[in-house]
C-alpha positions in Angstrom: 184.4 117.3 149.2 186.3 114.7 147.1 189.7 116.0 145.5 190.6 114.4 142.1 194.1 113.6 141.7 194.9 117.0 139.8 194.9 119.1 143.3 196.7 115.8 144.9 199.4 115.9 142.0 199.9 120.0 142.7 200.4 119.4 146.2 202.8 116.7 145.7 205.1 119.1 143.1 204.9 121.5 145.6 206.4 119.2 148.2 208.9 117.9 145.9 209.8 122.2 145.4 210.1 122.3 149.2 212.2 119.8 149.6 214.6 121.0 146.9 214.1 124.2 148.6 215.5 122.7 152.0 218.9 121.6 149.9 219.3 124.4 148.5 219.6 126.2 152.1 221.7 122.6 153.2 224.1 123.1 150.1 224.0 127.7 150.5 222.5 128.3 147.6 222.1 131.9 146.3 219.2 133.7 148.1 218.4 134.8 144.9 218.0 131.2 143.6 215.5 129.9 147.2 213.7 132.9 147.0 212.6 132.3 143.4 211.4 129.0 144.2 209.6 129.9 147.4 208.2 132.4 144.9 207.4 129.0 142.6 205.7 127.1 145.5 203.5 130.0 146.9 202.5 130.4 143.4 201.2 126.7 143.2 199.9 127.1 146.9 197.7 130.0 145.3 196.6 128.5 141.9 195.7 125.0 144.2 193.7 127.1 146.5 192.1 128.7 143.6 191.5 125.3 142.2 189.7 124.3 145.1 187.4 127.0 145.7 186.4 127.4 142.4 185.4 123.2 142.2 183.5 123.5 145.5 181.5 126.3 144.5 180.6 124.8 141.4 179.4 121.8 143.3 177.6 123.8 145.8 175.7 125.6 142.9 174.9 123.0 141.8 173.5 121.0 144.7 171.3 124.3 145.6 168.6 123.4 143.5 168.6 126.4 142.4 167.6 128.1 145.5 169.2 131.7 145.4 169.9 132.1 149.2 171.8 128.7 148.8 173.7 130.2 145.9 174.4 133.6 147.5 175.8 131.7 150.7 178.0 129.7 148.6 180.0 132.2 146.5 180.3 134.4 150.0 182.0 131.4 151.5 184.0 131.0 148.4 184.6 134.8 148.4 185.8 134.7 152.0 188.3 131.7 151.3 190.0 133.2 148.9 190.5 136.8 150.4 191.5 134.5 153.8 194.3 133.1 151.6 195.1 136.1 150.7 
């Protein structure tokens, strides 16, 4: 699967919000203040994830040639990915 630089840019704000995250415990930050942008980041984790499973399914319907046991195996999988994340 090829990522486009949308799900590449999400990841990279996330890991920018981690690292804040990690001077924010360095400098004792309010709890209240870290665990509102954990809160941020596993948001972002969960909208990427839903990003990706959504554009992999559409590509996977659309590469069935429209062969139903193709498509009902590819929205299971996707299915099971996103209740995994869960």
């Amino acid at each position: 699967m090829t990522y486009d630089s949308k799900v590449v840019n999400r990841i990279k704000r996330m890991e920018g919000q981690l690292r804040g995250i990690l001077r924010m415990i360095d400098e004792e930050k309010d709890c209240k203040e870290v665990v509102t942008q954990l809160s941020a980041v596993r948001s972002g984790v969960d909208r990427t994830i839903g990003v990706i499973v959504s554009e992999n399914l559409v590509t996977c319907v659309q590469n069935s040639e429209g062969d139903p046991a193709v498509v009902n195996n590819s929205i299971q999988e996707a299915v099971n990915l996103l209740v995994k994340s869960r």
